[in-house]
C-alpha positions, 0 to 999 in steps of 0.5 A: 500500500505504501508504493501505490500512495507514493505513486498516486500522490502528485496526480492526486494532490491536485485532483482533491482540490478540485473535488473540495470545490464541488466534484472531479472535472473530466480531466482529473477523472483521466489522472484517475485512471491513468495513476492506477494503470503506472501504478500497476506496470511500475513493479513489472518494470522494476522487475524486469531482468537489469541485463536486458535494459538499454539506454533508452529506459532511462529516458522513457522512467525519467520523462515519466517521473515528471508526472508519475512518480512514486518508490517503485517508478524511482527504483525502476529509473535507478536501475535503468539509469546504471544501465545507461550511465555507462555510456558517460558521453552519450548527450542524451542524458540530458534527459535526466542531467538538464546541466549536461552538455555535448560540443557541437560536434557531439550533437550538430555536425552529423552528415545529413542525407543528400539524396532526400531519401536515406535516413539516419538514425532517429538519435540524431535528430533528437540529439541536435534538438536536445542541445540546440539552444547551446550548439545549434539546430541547422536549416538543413535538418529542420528540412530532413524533419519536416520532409525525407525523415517522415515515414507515413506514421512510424517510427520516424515520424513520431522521431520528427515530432518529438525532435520539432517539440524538443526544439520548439521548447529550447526556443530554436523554432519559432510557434509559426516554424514548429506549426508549418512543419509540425502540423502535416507530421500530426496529420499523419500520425493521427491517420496512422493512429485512426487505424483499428489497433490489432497488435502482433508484437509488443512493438505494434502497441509501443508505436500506437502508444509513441503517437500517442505520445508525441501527439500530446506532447505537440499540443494535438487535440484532447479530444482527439487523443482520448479514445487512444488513451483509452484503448491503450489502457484497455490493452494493458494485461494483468501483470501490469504490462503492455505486451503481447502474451506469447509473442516470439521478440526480444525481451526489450521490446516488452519492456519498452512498450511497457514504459512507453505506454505508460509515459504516453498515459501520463502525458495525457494525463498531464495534458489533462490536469 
């Protein structure tokens, strides 16, 4: 009982106060069922086998903690971060360590496709976005973004957005810049997103959830992102994860999917509060 109130308690605090005004709103009746549903997933991720983790679970548990947080969620991002933290260089621990800095050429002097349909690792873009407010965010990659990185609403696209919404906060695109090239990235992704969700694998819910989460993140309709939230919940199993029982994959895809999930939750939680 004691790891489910330390988790519940920043989307909570909140909440009581709107109730001693008279009721819960809709919003808040989001956060309650979001709560319980990480609540649920955060001893299965802490459980999960520490030689199996990749860097990329710290920085799904630390962008999670923002919202949710709680004694299971902090052993969770602990552990992950000691998995993470052996690579000392790596600029995207500025995720967690917001006083972290790469040099330039670290973050801002990869070569960029020329025939404007290759791709380059999606890190690359978020690293230059993460750090552009010190090293820059170039032309050419804001074009490769808007333009030869989308992919129809996979994991590129969702890439792009979350790169576009990085650099929009650090103040290296202007709100008309992040909506001209913002806008046809959400389209798609909610078109993607509008298809009847039948997973196969684990991956298959952890994309459904990442547009569900980059589309939060860059401000796309509440309205729009509800039945998703819901069907996301809905997809949860018993064990607290979001994965496909049987499914022949890397153990890592389950638990990506797992903490994607439930950052996709708490952001729309967030949005909502």
């Amino acid at each position: 009982m004691r790891r489910a109130a330390s988790v519940l308690v920043l989307a909570c605090g909140a909440a009581s106060a709107v109730a001693a005004t008279g009721g819960l709103t809709t919003s808040f009746r989001a956060c309650d069922v979001v709560v319980p549903a990480v609540t649920r997933a955060a001893p299965w991720l802490v459980a999960f086998p520490k030689e199996d983790l990749r860097f990329d679970a710290a920085i799904m548990l630390s962008q999670l903690r923002r919202t949710i947080d709680g004694e299971a969620l902090t052993r969770a991002f602990e552990t992950a971060r000691v998995v993470a933290d052996h690579d000392d260089d790596n600029p995207q621990r500025r995720f967690w360590m917001p006083d972290f800095t790469s040099p330039p050429e670290h973050t801002a002097r990869w070569t960029l496709p020329s025939d404007g349909k290759a791709r380059v690792n999606t890190n690359r873009v978020l690293i230059e976005a993460l750090h552009c407010k010190e090293n820059g965010w170039r032309p050419e990659t804001m074009a490769y973004v808007c333009g030869p990185m989308r992919d129809g609403g996979g994991y590129e696209s969702t890439h792009a957005l979350w790169a576009l919404d990085l650099a929009r906060r650090r103040g290296c695109v202007t709100k008309a810049e992040f909506h001209r090239c913002a806008r046809p990235i959400a389209v798609e992704l909610d078109a993607a997103e509008r298809v009847p969700l039948a997973p196969a694998r684990s991956l298959d819910l952890d994309l459904f959830a990442e547009r569900l989460l980059m589309l939060a993140m860059a401000g796309w309709p509440t309205g729009r992102l509800e039945p998703w939230a819901h069907e996301l919940l809905r997809r949860q199993q018993p064990d607290g994860s979001w994965t496909v029982p049987g499914a022949d994959e890397p153990a890592y895809h389950r638990y990506h999917a797992t903490a994607m999930s439930a950052w996709a939750l708490a952001e729309w939680c967030r949005r909502l509060r």
